[in-house]
gemmi code that builds the backbone of each chain (N, CA, C; Angstrom):
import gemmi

chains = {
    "A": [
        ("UNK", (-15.033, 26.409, -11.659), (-14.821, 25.197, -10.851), (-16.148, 24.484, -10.618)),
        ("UNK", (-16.414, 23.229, -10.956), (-17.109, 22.690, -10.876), (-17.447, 22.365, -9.392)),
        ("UNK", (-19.033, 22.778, -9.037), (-18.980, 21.798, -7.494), (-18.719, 20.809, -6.696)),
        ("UNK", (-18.661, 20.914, -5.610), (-18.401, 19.344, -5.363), (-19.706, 18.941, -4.429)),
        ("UNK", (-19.716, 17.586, -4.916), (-20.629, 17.145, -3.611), (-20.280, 16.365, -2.564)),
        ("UNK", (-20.589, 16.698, -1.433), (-19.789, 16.020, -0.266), (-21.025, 15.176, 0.489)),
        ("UNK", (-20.355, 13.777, 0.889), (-20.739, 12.998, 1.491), (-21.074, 13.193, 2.390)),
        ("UNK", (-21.436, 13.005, 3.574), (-21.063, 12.824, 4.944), (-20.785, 11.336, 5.681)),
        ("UNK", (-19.943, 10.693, 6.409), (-20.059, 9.239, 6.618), (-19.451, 9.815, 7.906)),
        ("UNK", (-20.101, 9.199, 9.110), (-19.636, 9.327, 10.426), (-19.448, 7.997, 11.272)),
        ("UNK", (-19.670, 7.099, 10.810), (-19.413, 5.491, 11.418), (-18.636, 4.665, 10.704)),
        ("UNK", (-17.641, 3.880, 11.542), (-16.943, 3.154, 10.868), (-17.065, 1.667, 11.083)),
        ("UNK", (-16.523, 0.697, 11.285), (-16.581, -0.477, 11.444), (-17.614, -0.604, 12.331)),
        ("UNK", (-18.124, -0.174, 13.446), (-19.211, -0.477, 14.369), (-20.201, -0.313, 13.812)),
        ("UNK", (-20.985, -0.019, 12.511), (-22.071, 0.261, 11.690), (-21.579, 0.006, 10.521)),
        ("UNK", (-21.578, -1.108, 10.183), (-21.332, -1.405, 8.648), (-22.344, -0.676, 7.411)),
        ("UNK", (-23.463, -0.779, 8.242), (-24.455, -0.098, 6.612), (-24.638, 1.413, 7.162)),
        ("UNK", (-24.152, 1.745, 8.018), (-24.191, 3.359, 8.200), (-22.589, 3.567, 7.587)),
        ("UNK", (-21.769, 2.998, 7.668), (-20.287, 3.292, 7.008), (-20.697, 3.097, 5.123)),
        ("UNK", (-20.824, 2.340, 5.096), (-21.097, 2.211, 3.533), (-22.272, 2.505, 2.774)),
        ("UNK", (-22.867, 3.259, 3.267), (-24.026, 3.757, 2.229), (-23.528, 5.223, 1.873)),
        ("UNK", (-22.788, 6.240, 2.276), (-22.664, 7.219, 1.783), (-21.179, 6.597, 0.835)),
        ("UNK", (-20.791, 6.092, 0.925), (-19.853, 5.603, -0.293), (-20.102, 5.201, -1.271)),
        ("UNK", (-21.593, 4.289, -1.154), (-22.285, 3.556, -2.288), (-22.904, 5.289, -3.198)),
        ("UNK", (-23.644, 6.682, -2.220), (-24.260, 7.106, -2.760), (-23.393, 7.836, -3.613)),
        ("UNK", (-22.086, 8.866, -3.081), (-21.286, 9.103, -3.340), (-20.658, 8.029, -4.621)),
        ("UNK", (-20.447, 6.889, -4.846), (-19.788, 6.521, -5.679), (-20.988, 6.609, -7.019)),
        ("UNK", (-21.966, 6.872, -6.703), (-23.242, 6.922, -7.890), (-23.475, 8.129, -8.414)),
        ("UNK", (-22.711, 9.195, -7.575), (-22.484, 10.276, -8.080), (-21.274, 10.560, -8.918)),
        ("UNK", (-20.203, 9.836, -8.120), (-19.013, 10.184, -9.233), (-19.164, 9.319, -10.488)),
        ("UNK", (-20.067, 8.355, -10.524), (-20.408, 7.336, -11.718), (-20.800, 8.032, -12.999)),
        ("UNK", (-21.639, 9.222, -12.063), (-22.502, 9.941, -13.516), (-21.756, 11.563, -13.765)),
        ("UNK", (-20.245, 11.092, -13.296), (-19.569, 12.352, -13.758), (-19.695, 13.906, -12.831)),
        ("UNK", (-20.086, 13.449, -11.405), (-19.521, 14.439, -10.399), (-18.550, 14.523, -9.841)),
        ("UNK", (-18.471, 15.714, -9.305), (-16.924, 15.836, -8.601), (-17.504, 15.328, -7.037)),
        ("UNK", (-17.546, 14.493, -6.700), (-17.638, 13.689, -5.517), (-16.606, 13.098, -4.481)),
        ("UNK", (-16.880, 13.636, -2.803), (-16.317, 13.438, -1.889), (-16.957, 13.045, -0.770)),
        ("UNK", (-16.175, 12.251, -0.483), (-16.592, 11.208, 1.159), (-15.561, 11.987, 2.289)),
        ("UNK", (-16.683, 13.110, 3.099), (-16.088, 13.312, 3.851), (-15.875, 12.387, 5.121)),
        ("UNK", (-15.245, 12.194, 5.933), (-15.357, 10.908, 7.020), (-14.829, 11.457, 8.114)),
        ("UNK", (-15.830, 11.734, 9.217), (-15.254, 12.210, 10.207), (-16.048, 11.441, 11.520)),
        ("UNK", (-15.362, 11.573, 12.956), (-15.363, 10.603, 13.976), (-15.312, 9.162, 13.607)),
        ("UNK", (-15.626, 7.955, 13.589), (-14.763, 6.982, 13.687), (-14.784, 6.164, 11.837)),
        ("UNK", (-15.752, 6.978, 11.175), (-15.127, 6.912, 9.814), (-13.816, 7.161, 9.300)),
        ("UNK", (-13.194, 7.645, 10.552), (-11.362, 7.974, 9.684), (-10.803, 7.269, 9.202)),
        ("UNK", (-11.231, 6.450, 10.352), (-10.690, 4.664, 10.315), (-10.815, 4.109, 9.134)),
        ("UNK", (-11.621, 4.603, 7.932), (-12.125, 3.387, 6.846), (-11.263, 3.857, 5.644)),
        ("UNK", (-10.686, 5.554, 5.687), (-9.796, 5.621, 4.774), (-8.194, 5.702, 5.117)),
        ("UNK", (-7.607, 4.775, 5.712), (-6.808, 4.459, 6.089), (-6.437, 2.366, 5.685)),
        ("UNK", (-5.091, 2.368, 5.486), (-4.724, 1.257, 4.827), (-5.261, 0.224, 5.700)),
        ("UNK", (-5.923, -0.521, 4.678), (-6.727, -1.843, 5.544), (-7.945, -1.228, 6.198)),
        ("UNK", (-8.209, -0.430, 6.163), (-9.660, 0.596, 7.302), (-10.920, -0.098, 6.627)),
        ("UNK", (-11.094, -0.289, 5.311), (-12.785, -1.337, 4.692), (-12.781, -2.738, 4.956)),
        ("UNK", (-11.229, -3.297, 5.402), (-11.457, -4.526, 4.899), (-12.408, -4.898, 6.161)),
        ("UNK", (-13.206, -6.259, 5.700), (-14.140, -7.023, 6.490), (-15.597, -6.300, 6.737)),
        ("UNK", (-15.558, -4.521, 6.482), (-16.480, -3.963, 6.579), (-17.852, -4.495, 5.668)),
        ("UNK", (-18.512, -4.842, 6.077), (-19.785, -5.489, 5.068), (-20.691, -5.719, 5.659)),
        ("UNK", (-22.542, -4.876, 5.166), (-23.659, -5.266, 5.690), (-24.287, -5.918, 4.711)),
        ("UNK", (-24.823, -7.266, 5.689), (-25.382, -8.478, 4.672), (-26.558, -7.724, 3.280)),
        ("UNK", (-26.414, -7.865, 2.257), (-27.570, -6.931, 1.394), (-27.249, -5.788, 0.641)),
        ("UNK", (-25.913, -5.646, 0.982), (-25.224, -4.441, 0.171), (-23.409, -4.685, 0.219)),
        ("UNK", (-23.555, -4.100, -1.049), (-22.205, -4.017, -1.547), (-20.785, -4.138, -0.572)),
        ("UNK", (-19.925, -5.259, -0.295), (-18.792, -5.332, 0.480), (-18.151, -3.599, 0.654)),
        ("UNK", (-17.889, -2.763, 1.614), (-17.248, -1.360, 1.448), (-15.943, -1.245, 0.882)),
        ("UNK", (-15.320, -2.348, 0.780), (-14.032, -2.204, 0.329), (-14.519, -2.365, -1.178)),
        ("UNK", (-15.084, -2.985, -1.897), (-15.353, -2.753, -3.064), (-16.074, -1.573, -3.813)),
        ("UNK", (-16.787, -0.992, -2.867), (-17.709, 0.159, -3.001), (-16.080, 1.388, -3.453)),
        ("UNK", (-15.386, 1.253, -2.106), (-14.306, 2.264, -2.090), (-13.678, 2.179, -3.285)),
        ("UNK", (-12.809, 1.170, -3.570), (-12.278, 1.066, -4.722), (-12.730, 1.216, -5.809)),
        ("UNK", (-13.907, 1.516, -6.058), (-14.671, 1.541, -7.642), (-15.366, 3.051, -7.706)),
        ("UNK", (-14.952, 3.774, -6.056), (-15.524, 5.027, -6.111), (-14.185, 5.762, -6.689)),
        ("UNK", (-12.693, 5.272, -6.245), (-11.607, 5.966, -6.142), (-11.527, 6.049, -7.956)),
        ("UNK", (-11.407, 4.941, -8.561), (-11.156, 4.301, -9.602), (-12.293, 5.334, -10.658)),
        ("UNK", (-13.695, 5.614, -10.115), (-14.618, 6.479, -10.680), (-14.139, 8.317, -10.351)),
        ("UNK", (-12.916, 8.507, -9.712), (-12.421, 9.663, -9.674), (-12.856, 10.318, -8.276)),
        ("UNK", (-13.428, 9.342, -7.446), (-13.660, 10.104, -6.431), (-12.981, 10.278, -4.806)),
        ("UNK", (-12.772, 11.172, -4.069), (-11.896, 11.493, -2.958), (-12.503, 11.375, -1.695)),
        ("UNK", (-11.664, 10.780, -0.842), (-12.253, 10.592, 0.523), (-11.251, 11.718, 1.292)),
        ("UNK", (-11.775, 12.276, 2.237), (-11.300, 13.392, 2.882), (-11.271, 12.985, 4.687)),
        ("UNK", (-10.411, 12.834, 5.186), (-10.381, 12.403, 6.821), (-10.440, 13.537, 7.565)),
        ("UNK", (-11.404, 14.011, 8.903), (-11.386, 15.137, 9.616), (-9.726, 15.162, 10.130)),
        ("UNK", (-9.049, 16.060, 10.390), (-7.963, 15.892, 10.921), (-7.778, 15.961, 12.319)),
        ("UNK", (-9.437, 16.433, 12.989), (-9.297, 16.811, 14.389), (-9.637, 15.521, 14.886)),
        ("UNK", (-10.516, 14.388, 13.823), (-10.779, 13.358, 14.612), (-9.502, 11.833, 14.318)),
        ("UNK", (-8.579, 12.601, 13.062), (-7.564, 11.438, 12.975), (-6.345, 11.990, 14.038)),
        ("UNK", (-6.023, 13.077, 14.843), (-5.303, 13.006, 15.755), (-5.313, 12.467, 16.587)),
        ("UNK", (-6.715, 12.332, 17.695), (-6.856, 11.250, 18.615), (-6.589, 10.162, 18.107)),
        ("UNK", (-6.348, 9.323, 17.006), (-6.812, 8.243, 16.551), (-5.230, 8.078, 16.019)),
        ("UNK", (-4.480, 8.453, 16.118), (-2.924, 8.550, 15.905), (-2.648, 8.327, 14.292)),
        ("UNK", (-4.063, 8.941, 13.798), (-3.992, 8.340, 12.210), (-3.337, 9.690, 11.653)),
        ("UNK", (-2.208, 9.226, 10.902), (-1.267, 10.240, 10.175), (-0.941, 9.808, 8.577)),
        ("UNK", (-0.566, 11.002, 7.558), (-0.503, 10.861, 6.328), (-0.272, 9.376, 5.779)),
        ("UNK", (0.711, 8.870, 6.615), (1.330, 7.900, 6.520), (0.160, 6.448, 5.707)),
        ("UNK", (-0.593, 6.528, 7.324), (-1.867, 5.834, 7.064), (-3.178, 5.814, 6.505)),
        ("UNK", (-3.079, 6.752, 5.456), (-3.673, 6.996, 4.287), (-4.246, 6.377, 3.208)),
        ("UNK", (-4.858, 5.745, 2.982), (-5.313, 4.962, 1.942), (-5.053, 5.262, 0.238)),
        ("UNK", (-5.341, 4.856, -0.191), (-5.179, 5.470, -1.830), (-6.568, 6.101, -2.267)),
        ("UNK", (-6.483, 7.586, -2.422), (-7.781, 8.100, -3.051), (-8.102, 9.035, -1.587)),
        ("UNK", (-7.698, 8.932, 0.157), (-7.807, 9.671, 0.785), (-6.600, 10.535, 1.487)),
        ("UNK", (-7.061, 11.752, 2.070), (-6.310, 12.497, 2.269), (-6.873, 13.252, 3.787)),
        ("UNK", (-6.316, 13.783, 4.578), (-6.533, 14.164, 5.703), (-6.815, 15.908, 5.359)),
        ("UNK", (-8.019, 16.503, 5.627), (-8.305, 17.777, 5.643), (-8.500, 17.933, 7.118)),
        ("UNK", (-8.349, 20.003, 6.940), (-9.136, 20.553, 8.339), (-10.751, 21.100, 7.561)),
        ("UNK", (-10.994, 21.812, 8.605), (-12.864, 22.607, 8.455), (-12.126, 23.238, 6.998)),
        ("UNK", (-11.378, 24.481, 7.283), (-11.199, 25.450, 6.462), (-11.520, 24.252, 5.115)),
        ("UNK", (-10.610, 23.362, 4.904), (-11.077, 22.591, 3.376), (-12.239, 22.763, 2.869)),
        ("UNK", (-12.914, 22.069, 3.691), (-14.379, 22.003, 3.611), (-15.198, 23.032, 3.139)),
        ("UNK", (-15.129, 24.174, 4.626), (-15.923, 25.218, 4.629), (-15.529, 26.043, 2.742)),
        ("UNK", (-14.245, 26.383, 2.709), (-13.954, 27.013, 1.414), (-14.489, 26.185, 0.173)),
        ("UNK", (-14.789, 24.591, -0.395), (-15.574, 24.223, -1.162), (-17.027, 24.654, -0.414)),
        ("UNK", (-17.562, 24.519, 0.166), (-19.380, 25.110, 0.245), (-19.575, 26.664, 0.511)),
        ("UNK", (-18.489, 27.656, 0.468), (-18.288, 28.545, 0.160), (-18.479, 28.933, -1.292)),
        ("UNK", (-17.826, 27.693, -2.135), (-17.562, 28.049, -3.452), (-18.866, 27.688, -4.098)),
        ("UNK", (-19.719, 26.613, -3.387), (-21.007, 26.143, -4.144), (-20.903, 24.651, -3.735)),
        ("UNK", (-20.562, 24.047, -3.199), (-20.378, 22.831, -2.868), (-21.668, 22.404, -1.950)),
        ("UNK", (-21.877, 21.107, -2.419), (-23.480, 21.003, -1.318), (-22.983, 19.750, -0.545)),
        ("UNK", (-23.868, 19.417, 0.505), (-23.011, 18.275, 1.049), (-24.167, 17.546, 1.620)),
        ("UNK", (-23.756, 16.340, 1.605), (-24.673, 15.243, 1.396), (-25.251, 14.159, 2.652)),
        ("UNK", (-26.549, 14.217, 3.569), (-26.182, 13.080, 4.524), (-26.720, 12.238, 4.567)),
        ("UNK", (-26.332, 10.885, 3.984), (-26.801, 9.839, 3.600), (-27.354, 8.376, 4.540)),
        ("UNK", (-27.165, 9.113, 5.566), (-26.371, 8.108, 6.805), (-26.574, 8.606, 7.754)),
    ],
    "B": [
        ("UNK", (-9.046, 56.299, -3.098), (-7.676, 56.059, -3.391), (-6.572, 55.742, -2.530)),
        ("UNK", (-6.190, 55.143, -2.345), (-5.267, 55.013, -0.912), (-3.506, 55.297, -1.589)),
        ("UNK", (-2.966, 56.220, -0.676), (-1.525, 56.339, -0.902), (-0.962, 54.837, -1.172)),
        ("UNK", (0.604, 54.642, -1.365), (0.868, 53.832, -0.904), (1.128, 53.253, -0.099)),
        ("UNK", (1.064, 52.058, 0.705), (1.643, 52.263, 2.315), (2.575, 51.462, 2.429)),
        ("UNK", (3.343, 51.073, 1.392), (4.129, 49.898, 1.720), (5.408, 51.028, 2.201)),
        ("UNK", (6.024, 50.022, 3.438), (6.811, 50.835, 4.342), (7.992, 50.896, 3.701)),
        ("UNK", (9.117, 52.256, 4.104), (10.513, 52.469, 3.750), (11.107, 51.848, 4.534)),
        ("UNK", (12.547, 51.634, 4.303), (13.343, 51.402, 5.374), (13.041, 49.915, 6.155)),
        ("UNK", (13.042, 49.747, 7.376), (12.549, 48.535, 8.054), (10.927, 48.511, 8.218)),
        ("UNK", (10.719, 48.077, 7.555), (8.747, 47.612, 8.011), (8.546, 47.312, 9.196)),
        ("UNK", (7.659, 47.756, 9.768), (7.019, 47.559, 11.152), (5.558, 46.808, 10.858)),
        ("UNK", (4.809, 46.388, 11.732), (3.481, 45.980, 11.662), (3.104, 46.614, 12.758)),
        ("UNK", (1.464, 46.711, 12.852), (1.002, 47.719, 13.919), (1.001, 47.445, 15.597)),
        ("UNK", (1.601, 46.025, 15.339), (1.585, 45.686, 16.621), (3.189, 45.508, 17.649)),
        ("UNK", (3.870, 46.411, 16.547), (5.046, 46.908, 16.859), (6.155, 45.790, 16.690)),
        ("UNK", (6.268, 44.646, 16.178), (7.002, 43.481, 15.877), (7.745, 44.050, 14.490)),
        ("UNK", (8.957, 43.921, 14.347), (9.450, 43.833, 13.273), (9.175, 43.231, 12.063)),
        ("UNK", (9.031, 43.140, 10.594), (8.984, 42.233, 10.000), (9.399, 41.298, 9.710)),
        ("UNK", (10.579, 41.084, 10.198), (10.931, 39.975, 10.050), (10.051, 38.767, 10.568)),
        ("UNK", (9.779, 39.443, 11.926), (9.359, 38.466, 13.231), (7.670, 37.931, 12.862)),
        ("UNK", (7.072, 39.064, 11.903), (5.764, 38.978, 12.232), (5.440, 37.935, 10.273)),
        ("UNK", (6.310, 38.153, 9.828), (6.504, 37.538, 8.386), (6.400, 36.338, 8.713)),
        ("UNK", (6.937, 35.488, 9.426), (7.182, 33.877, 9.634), (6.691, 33.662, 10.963)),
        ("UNK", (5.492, 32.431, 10.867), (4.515, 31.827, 11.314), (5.168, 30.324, 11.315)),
        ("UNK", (5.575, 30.259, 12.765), (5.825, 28.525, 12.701), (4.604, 28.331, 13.384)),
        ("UNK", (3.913, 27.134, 13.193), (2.531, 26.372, 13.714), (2.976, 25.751, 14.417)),
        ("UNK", (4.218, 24.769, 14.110), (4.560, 23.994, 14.875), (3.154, 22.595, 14.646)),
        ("UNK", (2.755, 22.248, 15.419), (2.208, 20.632, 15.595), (0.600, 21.070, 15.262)),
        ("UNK", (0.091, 22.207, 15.411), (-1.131, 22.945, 15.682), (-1.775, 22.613, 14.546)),
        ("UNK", (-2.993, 22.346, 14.448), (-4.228, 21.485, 13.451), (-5.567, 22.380, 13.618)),
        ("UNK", (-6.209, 22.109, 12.641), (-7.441, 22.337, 12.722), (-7.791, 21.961, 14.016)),
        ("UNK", (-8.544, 22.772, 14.393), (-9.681, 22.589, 15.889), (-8.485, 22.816, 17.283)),
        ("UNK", (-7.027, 23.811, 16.629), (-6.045, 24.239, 17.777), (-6.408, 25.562, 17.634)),
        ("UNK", (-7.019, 26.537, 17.446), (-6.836, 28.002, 17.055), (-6.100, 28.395, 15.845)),
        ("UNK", (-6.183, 27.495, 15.186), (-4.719, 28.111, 13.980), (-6.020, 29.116, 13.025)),
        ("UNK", (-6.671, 28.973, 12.529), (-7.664, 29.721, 11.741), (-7.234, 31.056, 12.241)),
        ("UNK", (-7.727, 31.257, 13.225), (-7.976, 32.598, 13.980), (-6.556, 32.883, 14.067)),
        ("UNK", (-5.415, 32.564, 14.725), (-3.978, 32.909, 14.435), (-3.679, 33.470, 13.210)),
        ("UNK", (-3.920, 32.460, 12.308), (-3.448, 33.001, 11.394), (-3.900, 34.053, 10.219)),
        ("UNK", (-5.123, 34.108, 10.518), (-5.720, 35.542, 10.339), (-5.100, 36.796, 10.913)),
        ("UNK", (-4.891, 36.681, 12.683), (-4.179, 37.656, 13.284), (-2.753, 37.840, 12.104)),
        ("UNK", (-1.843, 36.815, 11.598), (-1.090, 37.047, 11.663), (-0.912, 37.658, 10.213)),
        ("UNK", (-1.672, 37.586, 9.418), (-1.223, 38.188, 7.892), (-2.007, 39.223, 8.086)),
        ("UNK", (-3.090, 39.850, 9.113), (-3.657, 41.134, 8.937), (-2.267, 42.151, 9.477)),
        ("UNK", (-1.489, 41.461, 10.115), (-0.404, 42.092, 10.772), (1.078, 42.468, 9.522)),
        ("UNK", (0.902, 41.713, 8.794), (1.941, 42.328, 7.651), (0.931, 43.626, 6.646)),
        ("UNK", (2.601, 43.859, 6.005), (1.686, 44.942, 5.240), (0.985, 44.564, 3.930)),
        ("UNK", (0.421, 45.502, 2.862), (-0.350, 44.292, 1.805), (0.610, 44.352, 0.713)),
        ("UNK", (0.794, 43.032, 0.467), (2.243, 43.095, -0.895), (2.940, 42.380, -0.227)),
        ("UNK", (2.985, 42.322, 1.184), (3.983, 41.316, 1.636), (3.950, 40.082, 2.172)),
        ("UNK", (5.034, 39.192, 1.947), (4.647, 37.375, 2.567), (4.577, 37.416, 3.985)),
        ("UNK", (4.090, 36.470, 4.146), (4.368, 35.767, 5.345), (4.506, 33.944, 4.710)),
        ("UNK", (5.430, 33.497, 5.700), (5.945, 32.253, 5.209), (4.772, 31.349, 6.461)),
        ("UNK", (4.708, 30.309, 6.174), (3.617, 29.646, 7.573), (4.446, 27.945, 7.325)),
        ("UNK", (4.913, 27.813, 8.392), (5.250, 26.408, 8.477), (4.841, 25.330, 9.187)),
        ("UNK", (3.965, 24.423, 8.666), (3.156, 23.602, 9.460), (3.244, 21.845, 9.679)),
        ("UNK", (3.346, 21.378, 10.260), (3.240, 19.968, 10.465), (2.114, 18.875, 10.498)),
        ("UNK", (0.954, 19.192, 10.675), (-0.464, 19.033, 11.004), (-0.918, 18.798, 9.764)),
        ("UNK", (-1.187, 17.280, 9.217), (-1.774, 17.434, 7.871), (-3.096, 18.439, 7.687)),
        ("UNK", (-3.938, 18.124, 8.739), (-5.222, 19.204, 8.230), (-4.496, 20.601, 7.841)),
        ("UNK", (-3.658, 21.170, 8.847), (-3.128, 22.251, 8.804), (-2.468, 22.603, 7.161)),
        ("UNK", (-1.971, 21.540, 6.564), (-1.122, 21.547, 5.320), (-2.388, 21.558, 4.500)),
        ("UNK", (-4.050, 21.322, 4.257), (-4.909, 21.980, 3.745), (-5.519, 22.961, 4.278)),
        ("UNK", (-5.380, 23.516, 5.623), (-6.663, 24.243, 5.987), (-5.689, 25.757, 5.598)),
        ("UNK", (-4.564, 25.943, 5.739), (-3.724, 27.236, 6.056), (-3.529, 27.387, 4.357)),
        ("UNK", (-3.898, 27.312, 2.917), (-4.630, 27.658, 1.788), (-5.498, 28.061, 1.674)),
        ("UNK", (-6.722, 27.342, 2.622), (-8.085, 27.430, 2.652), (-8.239, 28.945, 2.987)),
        ("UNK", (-7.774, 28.813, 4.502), (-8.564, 30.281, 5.030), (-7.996, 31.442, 4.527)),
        ("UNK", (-6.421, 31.154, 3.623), (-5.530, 32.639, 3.191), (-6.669, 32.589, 1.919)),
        ("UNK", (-6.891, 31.926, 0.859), (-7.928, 32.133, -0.159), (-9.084, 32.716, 0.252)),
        ("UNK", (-9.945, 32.581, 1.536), (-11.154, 32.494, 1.596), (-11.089, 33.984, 2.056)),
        ("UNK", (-9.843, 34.757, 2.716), (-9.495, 35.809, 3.141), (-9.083, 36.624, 2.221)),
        ("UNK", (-9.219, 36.360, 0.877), (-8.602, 37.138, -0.359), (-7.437, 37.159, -0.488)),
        ("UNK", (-6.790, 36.337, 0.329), (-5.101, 36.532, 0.273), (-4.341, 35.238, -0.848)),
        ("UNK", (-3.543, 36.009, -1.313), (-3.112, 35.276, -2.974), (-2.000, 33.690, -1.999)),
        ("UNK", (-1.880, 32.577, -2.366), (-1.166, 31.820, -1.985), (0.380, 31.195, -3.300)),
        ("UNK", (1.208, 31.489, -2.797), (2.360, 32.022, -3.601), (3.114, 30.422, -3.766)),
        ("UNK", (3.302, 29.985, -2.701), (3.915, 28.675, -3.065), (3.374, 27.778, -2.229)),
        ("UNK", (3.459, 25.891, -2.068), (3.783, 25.251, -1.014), (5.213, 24.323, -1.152)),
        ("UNK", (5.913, 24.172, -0.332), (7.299, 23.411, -0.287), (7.360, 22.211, 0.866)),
        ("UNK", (7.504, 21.290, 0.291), (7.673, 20.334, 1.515), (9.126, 20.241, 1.837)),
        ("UNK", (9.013, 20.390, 3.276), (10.580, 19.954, 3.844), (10.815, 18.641, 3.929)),
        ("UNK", (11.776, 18.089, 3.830), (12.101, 16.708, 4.228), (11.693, 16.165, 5.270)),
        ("UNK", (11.611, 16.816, 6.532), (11.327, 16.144, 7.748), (9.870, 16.262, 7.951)),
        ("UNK", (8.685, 16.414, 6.537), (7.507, 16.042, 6.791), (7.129, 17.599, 7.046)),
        ("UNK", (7.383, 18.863, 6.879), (6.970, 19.681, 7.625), (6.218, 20.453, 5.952)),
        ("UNK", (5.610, 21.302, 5.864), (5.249, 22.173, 4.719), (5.895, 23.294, 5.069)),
        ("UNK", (6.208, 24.440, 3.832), (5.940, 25.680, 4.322), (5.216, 26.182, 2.822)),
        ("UNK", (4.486, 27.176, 3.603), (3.223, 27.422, 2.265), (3.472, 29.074, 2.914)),
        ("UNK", (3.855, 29.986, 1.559), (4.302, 31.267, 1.496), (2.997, 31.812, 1.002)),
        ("UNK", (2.466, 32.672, 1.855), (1.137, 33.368, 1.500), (1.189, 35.017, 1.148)),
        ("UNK", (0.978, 35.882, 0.129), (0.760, 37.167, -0.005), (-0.546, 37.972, 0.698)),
        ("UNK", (-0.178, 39.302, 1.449), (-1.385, 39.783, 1.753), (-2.157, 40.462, 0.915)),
        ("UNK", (-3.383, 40.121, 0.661), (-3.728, 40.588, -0.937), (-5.341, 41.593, -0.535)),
        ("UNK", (-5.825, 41.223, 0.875), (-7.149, 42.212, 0.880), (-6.604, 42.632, 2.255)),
        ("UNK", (-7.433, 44.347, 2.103), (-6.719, 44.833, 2.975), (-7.774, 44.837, 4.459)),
        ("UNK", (-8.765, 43.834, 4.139), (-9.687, 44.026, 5.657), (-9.311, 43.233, 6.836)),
        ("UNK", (-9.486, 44.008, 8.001), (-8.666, 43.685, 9.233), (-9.716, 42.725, 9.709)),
        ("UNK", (-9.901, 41.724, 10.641), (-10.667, 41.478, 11.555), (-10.508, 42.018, 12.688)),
        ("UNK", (-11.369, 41.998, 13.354), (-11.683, 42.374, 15.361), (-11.822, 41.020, 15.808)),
        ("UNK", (-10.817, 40.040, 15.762), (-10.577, 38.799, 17.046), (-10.121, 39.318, 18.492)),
    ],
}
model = gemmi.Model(1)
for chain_id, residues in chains.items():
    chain = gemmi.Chain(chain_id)
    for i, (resn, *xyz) in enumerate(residues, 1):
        res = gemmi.Residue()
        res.name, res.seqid = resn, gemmi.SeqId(i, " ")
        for name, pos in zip(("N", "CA", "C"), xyz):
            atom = gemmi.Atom()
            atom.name, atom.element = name, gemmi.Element(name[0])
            atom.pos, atom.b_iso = gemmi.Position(*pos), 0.0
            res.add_atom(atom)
        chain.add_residue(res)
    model.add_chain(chain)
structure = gemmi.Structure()
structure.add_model(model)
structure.setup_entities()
């Protein structure tokens, strides 16, 4: 099994270039053929959820909704904390395309396996 | 070498629950960051080894994390089934025989 490398992104709409730079780095990884993941936890949940990038944008870098889509499209997965999408009433439902709601155990068992994780942000 | 220990007759677990009772794990609503990790460790050290326990969960984290920790525990994961009403059940084998002290 190939490693994975994990993102970290912890801000969402209230920090536009702290929300989208681990997506940009992350998507430069899955570009050159890694197994690459955006983990997103506290109010990053928000960004992989339907409609969650739109409007997100810091002047000087890449719109996030375009970043996202060209990371998903490059094979790569966004992962939502599940302890921080319960408060946040965010459920499967509201899921984006390319993310999925994990617990720790997810996590912990890829950097168990060799997985390194990434904080960009 | 260890005998065999898989039980005759009605299986018991050591904490005196029938198997039936101690085989099936409803979670119910319970998620990552509720105690389920640690539960459910208690609860497959409590069957015997060779045998399922069924775990039925609602909690998306829960529908990845309850793979996670039966793998990370050496324990073989046998199926997952989604119910209609959104619920999983993910049938786990007990496959290593080390206990924890929770």
């Amino acid at each position: 099994m190939t490693a994975k490398l994990i993102f970290n992104c912890t801000y969402g709409s209230e920090d536009p270039e702290r929300a989208t730079l681990p997506f940009i780095a992350a998507n430069v990884a899955a570009s050159a053929g890694q197994d690459a993941v955006v983990l997103c936890t506290i109010e990053a949940v928000r960004l992989g959820t339907n409609g969650g990038t739109d409007g997100v944008a810091y002047e000087g870098i890449p719109a996030l909704a375009d970043v996202y889509a060209e990371f998903i499209g490059n094979g790569g997965q966004v992962w939502l904390c599940g302890v921080c999408a319960k408060p946040r009433n965010i459920t499967e439902d509201d899921c984006a395309k390319g993310a999925q709601i994990v617990g720790a155990a997810k996590v912990v068992e890829e950097v168990v396996a060799g997985a390194k994780t990434v904080a960009f942000a | 070498m260890h005998a065999d220990s898989r039980p005759t007759g009605t299986p018991s677990s050591p904490d005196g629950h029938d198997a039936d009772e101690t085989a099936n794990f409803d979670a119910g609503d319970r998620g990552c960051g509720d105690g389920l990790a640690k539960e459910l460790r208690q609860r497959i050290d409590a069957v015997a080894i060779g045998q399922q326990l069924t775990v039925t969960v609602r909690d998306p984290s829960a529908k990845a994390d309850v793979p996670s920790v039966a793998r990370m525990l050496g324990h073989r994961v046998l199926s997952e089934e989604p119910l209609p009403d959104g619920r999983l059940v993910i049938t786990l084998e007990r496959s290593d025989d080390r206990k924890a002290d929770l």
